[in-house]
C-alpha positions as CSV (number, residue, x, y, z in Angstrom):
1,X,112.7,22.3,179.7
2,X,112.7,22.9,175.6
3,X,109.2,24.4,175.8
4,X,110.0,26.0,178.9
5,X,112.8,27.5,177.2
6,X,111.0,27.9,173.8
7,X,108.3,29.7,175.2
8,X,110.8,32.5,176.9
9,X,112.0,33.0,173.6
10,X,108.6,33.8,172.0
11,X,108.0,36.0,174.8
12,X,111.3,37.7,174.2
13,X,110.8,38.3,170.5
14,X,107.0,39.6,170.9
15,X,107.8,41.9,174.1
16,X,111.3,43.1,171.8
17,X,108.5,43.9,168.8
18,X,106.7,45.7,170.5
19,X,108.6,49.3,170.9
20,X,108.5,49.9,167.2
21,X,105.0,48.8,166.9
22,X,103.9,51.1,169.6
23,X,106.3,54.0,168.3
24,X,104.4,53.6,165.4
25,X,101.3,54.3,167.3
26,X,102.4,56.9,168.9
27,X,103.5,58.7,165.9
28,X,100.4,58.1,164.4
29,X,98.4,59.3,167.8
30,X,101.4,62.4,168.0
31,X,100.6,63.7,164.6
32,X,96.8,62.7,163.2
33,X,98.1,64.6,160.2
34,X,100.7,62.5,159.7
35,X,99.1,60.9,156.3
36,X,98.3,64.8,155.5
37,X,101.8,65.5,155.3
38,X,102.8,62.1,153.3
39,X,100.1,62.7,151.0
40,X,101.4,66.1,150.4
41,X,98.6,67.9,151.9
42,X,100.7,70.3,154.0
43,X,104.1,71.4,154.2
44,X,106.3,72.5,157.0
45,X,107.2,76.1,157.0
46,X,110.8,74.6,158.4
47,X,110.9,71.1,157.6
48,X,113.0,68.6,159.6
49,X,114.3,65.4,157.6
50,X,110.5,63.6,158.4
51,X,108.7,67.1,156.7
52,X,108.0,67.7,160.5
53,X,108.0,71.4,162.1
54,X,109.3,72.1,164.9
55,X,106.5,74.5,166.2
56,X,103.8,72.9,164.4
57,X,103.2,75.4,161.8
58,X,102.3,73.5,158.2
59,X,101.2,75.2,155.1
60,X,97.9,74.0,153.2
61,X,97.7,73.2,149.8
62,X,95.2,74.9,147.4
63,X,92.2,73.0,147.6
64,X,92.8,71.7,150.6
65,X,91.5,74.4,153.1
66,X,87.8,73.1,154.0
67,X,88.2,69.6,154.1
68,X,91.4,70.2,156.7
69,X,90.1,73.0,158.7
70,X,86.7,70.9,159.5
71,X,88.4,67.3,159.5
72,X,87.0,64.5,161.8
73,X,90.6,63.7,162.3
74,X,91.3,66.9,164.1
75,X,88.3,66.2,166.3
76,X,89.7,62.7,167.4
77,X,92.9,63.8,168.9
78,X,93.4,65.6,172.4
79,X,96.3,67.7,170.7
80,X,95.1,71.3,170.3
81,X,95.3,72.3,166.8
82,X,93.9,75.2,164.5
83,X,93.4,76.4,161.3
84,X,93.5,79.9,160.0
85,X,94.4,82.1,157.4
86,X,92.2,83.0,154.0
87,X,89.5,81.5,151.4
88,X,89.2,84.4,150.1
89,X,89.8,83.8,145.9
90,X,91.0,87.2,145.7
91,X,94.0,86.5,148.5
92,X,95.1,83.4,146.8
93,X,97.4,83.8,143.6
94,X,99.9,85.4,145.1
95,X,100.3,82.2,147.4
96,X,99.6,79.6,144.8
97,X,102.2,81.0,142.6
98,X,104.4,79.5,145.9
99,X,102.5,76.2,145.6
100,X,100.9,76.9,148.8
101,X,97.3,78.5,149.7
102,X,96.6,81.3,152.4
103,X,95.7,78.9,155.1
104,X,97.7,77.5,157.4
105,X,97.2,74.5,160.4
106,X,99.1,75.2,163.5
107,X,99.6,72.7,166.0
108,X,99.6,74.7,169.3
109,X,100.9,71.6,171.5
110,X,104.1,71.6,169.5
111,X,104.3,75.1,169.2
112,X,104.2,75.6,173.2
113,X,106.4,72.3,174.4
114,X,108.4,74.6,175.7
115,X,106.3,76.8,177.8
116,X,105.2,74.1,179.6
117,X,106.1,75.4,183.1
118,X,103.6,78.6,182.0
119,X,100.8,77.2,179.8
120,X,100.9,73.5,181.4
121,X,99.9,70.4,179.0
122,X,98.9,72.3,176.0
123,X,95.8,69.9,175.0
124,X,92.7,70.0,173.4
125,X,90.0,70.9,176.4
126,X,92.7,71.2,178.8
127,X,91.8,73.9,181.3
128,X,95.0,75.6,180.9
129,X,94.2,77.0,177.2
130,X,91.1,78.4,178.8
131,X,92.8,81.4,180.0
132,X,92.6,85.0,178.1
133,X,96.7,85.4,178.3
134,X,97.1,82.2,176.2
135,X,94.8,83.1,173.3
136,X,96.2,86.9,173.7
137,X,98.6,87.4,170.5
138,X,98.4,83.9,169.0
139,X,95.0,84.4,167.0
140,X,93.6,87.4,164.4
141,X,90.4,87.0,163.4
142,X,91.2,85.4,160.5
143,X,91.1,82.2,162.7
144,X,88.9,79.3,161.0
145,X,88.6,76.1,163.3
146,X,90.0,74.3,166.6
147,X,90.4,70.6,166.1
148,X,88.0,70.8,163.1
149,X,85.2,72.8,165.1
150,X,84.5,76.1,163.5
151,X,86.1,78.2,166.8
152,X,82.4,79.8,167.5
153,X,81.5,76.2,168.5
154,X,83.9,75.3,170.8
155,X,84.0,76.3,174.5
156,X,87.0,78.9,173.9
157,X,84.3,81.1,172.1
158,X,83.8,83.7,175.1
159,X,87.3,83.7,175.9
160,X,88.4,84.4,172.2
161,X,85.5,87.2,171.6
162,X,86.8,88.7,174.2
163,X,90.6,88.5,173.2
164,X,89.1,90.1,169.9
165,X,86.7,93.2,171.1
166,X,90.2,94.2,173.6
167,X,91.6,94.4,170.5
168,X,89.8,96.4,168.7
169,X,86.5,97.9,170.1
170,X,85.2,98.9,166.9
171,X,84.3,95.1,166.4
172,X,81.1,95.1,167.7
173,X,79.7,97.8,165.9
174,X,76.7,95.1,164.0
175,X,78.1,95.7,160.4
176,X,81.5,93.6,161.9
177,X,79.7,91.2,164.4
178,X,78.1,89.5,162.0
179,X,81.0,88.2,160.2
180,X,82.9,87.2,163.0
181,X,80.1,85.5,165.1
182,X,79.0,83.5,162.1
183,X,80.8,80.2,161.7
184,X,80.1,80.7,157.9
185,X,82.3,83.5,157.1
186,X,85.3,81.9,158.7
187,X,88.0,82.1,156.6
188,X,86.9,85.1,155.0
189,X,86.3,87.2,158.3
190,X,89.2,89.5,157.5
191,X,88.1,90.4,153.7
192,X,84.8,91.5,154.9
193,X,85.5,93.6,157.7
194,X,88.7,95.3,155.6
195,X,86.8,95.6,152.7
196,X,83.9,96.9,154.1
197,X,80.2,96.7,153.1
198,X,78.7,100.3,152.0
199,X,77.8,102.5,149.0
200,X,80.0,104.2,146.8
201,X,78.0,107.3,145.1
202,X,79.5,110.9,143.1
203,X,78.0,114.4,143.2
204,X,76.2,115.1,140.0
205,X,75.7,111.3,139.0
206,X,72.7,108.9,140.0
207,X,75.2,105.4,139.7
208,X,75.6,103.7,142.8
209,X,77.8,101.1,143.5
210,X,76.6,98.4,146.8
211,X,79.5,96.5,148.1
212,X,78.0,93.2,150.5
213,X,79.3,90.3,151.6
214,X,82.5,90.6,149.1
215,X,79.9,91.0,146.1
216,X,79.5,94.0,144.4
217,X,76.8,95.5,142.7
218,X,75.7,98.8,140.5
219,X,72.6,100.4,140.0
220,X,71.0,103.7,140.2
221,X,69.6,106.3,142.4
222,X,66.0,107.6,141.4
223,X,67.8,111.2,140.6
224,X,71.7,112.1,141.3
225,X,73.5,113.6,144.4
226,X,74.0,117.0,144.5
227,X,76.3,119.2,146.0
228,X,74.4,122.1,148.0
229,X,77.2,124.9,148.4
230,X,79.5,121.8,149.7
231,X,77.2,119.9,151.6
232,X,76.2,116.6,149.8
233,X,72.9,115.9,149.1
234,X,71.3,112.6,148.7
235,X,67.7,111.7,147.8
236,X,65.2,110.0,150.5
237,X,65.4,106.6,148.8
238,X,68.4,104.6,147.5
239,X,71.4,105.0,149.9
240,X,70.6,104.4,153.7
241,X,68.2,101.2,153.1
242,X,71.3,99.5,150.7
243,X,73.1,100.5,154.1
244,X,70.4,98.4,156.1
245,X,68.7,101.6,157.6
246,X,64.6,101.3,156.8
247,X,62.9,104.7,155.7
248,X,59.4,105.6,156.4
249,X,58.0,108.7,154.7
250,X,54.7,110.5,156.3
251,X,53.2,112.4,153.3
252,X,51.0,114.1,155.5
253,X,53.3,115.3,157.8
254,X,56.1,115.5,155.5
255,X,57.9,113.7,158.1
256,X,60.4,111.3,157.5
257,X,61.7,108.3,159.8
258,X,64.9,106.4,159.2
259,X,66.0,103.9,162.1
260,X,69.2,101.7,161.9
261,X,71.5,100.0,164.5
262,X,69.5,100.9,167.0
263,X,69.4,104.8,166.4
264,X,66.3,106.8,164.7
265,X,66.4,109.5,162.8
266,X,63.6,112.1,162.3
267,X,63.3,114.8,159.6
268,X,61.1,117.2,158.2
269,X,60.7,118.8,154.9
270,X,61.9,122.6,154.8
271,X,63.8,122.3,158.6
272,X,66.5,122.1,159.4
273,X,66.3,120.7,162.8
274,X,66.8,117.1,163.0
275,X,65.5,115.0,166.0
276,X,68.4,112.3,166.7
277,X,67.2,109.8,169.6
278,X,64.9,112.7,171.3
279,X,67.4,115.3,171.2
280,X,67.0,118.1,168.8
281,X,70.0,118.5,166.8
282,X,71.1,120.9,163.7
283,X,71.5,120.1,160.1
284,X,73.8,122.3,157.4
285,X,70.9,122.0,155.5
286,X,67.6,121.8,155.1
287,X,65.6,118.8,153.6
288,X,64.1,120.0,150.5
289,X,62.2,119.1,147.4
290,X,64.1,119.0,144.2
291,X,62.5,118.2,140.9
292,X,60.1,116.8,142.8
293,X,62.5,114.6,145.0
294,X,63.3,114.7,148.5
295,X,66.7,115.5,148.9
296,X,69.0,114.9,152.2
297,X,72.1,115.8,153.7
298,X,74.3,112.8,153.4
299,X,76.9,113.5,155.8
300,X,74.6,114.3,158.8
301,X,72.5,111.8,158.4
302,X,75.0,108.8,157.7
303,X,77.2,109.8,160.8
304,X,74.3,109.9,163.3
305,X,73.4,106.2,162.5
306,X,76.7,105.0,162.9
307,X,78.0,105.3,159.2
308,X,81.2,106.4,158.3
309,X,81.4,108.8,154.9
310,X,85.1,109.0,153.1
311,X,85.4,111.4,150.3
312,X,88.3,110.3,148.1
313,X,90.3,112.4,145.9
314,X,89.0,111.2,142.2
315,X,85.1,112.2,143.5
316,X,84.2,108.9,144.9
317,X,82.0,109.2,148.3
318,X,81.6,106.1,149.9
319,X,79.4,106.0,152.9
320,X,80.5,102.2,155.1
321,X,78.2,100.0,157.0
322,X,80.6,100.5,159.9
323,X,80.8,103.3,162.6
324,X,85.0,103.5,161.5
325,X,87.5,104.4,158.7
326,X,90.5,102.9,159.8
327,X,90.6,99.3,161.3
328,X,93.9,98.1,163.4
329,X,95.6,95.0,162.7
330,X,93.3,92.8,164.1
């Protein structure tokens, strides 16, 4: 009867343990960046009295940003979180001064417990976050990774490209594409396409300045630009290959071929007539020889393969990668 009665006991006090054991579990299970926040990691942008948010919003640290956004402990857990925001050097002091980077993890599962009877279970995988109208207005594309995936590598890829090119059409003009298809520009997606890759050159100068993939480099043309009673000149080589265009000069025929983004343009030394895709098309100017250089206009040719040309107020014209000026919040 003792053991009998011994043995209930034990039972008792194991079966009695076991609730704050497996809370402990679950916490651990509910928040796999649970140590993250002990540690210091991240912060809560509103912080309960466990450094928990409430919607699931947590600053990073400086130095902190790769090794969260691609962490194997993000891509062990069913809860759907991501990582987003800026490793761009330039973007940072401002935020360190606040003890905080530009990158932030948002857990989407806390944020959205109470939309439940619209989105379902928010979960990693779950079919529910599948749908366009979820993603709509809770990414940019500044977005880095989804449970430690870069996001181009998950299955939401479609779905999100597709939230992004509604946003802004402009996106897939090649000269944007490529940083926001490419899992290796996550995280500075948003620097490169505001701060756009082109050439910055100035009537009666040869210097030209090639911004690239956030680098920047000067050099100079082979004679300077020249302004033909207002119509900008530029010689045949220099400007539209550092844009990406490729150049091929006929001697014979005094013909020259420039093709980029898909587009081809055809000139001729003393016309101008341009041929733009097969159709025949006017130029302000003519291409001419100048000091024994072959001399172009810069606007006509520029805007017909999908470059935009900005003239700013101190002289500067800077002729963009991109088809576009003026990018939307995006």
């Amino acid at each position: 009867m003792r053991k009998t009665i011994s043995m209930v006991i034990a039972f008792l006090l194991i079966f009695l343990s076991i609730p704050a054991f497996a809370l402990a579990l679950s916490q651990s299970d509910e928040l796999p960046y649970q140590d993250w926040i002990d540690k210091g990691w991240i912060k809560a942008v509103s912080p309960d009295e466990n450094g928990h948010d409430k919607l699931g919003w947590y600053y990073i640290m400086p130095g902190k940003e790769h090794e969260i956004a691609y962490s194997d402990k993000l891509k062990n857990t069913d809860r759907l979180i991501l990582v987003d925001g800026s490793f761009y050097k330039n973007d940072l002091d401002y935020y360190y001064k606040e003890g905080r980077s530009a990158a932030a993890l948002r857990d989407i599962t806390t944020l959205r417990e109470n939309y439940k009877e619209l989105y379902g279970e928010i979960q990693y995988n779950n079919p529910d976050t599948l749908k366009y109208d979820f993603w709509k207005g809770l990414v940019t594309i500044n977005l880095v990774s989804i449970n430690g995936t870069p996001w181009q590598e998950t299955k939401y890829k479609d779905v999100l490209l597709q939230n992004f090119y509604d946003r802004w059409e402009g996106l897939k003009d090649p000269a944007y594409t490529k940083y926001l298809v490419d899992p290796k520009w996550n995280g500075y997606t948003d620097e490169c396409i505001y701060n756009w890759d082109g050439v910055d050159v100035w009537i009666g100068k040869n210097d030209i300045t090639v911004r690239y993939e956030l680098k920047e480099n000067k050099g100079k043309l082979p004679t300077e630009v020249i302004s033909d009673n207002g119509v900008s000149m530029i010689p045949l080589r220099g400007v539209m290959e550092e844009l990406g265009a490729t150049v091929d000069y006929d001697s014979k025929e005094q013909e020259i071929t420039i093709k980029d983004k898909g587009k081809t343009v055809v000139l001729k030394v003393g016309s101008d007539s341009a041929v733009v895709d097969g159709s025949t098309v006017k130029m302000p100017r003519k291409v001419y020889i100048k000091n024994g250089y072959t001399m172009l206009p810069l606007r006509f040719v520029a805007e017909n393969l999908d470059h935009a040309v900005q003239y700013l107020n101190d002289g500067t014209i800077m002729i963009w990668r991109a088809k576009y000026t003026t990018p939307p919040s995006i």
